[in-house]
DRENVOVO-604406 format. One line per 2 residues: number of its first residue (from 0); their letters; for each residue x, y, z of C-alpha. Coordinates in pm, 1 decimal. Each point is the difference from the previous one (the first is absolute). Layout:
# DRENVOVO-604406
NUM> a> X Y Z  ...
//
This chain:
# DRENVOVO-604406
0> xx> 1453.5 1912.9 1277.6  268.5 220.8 -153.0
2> xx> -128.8 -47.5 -353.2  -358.4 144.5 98.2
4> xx> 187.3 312.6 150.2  193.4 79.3 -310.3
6> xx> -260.1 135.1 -188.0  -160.6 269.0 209.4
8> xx> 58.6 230.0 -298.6  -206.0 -175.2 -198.6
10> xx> -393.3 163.8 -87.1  -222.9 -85.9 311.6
12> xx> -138.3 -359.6 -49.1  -288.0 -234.3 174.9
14> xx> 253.8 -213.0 215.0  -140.3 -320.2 -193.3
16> xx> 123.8 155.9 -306.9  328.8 16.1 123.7
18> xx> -4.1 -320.5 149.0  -91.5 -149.8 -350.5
20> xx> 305.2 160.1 -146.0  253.3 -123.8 243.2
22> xx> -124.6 -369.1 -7.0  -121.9 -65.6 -361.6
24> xx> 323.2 133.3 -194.9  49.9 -328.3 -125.6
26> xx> -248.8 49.4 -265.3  68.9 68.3 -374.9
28> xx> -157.9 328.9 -86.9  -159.8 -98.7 -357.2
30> xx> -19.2 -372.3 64.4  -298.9 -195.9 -83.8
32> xx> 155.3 -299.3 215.5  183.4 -71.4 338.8
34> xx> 365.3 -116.9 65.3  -81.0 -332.4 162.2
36> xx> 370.5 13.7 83.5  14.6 132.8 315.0
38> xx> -19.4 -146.1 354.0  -199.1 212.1 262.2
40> xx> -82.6 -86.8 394.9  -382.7 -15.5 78.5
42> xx> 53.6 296.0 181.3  102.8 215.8 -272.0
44> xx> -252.7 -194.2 -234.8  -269.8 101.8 325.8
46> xx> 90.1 405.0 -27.9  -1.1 52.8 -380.8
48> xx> -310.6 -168.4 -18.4  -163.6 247.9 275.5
50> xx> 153.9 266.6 -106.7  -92.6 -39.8 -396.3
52> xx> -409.9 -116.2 161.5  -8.5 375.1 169.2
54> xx> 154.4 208.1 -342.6  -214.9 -220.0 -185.7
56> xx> -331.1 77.6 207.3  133.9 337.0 -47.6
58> xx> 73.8 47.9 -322.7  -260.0 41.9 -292.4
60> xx> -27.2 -261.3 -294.7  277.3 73.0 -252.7
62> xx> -257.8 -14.9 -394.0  288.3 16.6 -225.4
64> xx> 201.3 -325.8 137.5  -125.8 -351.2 -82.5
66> xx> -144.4 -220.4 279.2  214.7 -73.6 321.2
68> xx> 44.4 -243.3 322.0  182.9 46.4 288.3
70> xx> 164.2 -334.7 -2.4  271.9 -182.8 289.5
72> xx> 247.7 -241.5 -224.8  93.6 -329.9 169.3
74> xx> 189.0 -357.5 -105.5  -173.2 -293.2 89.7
76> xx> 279.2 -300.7 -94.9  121.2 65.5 -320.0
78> xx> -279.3 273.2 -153.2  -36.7 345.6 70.5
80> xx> -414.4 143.7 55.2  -182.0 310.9 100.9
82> xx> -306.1 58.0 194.1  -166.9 337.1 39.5
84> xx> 91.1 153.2 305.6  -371.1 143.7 69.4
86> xx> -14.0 -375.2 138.4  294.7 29.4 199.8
88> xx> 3.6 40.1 415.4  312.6 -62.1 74.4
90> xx> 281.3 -261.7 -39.6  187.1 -244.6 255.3
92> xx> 273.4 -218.3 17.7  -117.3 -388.6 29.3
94> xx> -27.6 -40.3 359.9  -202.3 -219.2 256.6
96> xx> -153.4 -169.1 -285.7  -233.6 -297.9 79.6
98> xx> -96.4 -287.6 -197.1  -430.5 -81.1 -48.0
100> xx> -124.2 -330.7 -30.6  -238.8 -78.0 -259.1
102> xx> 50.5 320.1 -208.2  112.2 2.0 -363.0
104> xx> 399.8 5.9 -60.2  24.7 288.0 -103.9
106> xx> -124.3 180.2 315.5  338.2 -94.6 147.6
108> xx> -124.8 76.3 390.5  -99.0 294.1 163.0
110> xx> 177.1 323.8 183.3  -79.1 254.2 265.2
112> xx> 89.6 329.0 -144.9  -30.9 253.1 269.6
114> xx> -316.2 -161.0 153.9  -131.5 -96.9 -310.5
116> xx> 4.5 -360.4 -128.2  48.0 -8.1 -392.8
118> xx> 20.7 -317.4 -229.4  303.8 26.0 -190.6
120> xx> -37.4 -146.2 -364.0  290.8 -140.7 -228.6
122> xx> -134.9 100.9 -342.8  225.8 -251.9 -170.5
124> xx> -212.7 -291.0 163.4  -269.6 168.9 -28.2
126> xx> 41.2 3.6 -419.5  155.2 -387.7 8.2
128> xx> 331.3 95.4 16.2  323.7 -163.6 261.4
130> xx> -64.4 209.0 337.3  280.7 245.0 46.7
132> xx> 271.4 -8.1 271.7  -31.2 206.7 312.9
134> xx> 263.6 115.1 168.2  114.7 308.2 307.3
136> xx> -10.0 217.9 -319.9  -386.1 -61.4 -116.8
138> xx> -261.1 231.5 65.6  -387.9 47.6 37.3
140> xx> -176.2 236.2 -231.1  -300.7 78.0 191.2
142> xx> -278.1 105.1 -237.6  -388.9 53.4 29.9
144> xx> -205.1 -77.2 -255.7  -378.3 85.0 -5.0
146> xx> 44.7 -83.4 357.0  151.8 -289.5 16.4
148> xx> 319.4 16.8 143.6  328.1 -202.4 -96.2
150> xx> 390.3 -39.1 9.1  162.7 -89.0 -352.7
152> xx> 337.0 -122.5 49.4  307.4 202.3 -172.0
154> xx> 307.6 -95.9 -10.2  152.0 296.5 -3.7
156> xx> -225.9 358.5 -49.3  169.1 190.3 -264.8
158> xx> -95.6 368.9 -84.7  -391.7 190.9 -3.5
160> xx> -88.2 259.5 -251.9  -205.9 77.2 -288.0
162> xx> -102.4 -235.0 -263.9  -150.6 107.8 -384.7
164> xx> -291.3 -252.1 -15.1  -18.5 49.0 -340.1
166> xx> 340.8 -77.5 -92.7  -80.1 -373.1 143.8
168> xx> 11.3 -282.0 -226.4  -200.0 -323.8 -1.4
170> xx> 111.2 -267.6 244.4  55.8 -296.0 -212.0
172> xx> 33.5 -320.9 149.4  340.0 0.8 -192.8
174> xx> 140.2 328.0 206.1  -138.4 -93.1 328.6
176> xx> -142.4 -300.3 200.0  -286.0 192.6 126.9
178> xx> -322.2 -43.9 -155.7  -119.6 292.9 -207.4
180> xx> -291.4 31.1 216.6  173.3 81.1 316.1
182> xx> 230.1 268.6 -218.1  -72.5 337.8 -150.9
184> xx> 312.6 -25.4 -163.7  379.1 9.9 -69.3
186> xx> 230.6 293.0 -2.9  285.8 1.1 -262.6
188> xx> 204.4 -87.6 254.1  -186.0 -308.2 97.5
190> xx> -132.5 122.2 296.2  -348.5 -212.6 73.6
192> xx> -264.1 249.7 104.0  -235.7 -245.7 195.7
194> xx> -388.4 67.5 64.5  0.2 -52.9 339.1
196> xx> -424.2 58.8 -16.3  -9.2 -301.0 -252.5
198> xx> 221.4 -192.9 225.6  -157.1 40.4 274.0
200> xx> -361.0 -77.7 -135.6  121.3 -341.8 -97.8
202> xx> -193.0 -258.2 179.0  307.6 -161.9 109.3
204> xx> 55.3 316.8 211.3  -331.0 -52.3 258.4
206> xx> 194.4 -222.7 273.7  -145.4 -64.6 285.5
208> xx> 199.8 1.0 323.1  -258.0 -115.2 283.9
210> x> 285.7 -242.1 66.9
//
């Protein structure tokens, strides 16, 4: 509260202006990537990325800067991705979580997120890989995707800010275990953007739960 108060003197500015400066300081001011270095709670994850949806909405289209994506950084087991944050609602800790018979393995069971039952996905069984460890520290990314709605599991959510799309490299099935198809590419520092509209058009993905 005291930090908001301090600067009063400032020029007049739209309070979601100032509420983007005071929460998204983090950020490198010419950097085409994000630090995937640092830890942040859901909550704070939660109020950058309504703060930066209203400046955006506000703000006109910058021509002279290369393409960008809002994009919320996240380690699942040992490799660090990004989805864009335009799919983003909101993001939970692992609670209440209930197993479904007769679904694939990767839809690890399903959880009631404020009166709203998502199925939460492990996208390492999903692409073949050993399922990853959950734990009181795990969380639910709750995303919507051309209306389908889903949790990705996280185990931790790390930082949310702008990404240079073209700055990404090729995801080679040498960098990352992901299949190229579900990427739109890798940051320099090996940060997996993953195309959560290719993902989630997989036929794997159409599960039903009249169970």
């Amino acid at each position: 509260m005291a930090k908001a108060k301090q600067k009063r003197e400032r020029p007049p500015e739209t309070s979601t202006a100032k509420e983007l400066e005071k929460t998204v300081s983090m950020e490198p001011a010419a950097s085409p990537t994000l630090d995937a270095g640092e830890e942040m709670s859901p909550a704070e994850v939660v109020r950058i990325l309504q703060a930066r949806a209203q400046t955006l909405a506000q703000e006109p289209p910058d021509e002279g800067e290369g393409t960008t994506a809002e994009v919320v950084i996240f380690t699942l087991g040992d490799e660090v991705y990004g989805v864009e944050a335009v799919h983003v609602e909101n993001i939970y800790p692992l609670e209440g979580l209930t197993p479904i018979p007769c679904t694939p393995d990767f839809v690890v069971g399903v959880v009631n997120l404020r009166g709203r039952i998502f199925s939460v996905l492990d996208l390492h069984r999903f692409m073949g890989l050993t399922g990853i460890t959950t734990d009181e520290n795990t969380q639910v990314i709750a995303v919507n995707v051309a209306g389908l709605e889903v949790g990705i599991l996280a185990n931790d959510v790390r930082s949310v800010g702008p990404l240079a799309l073209d700055k990404l490299d090729p995801a080679l099935p040498t960098v990352t275990h992901v299949a190229a198809e579900f990427t739109r590419g890798v940051t320099p520092d090996m940060v997996v953007l993953l195309d959560l509209e290719a993902l989630m058009r997989d036929r794997r993905m159409v599960v039903h739960e009249e169970v």
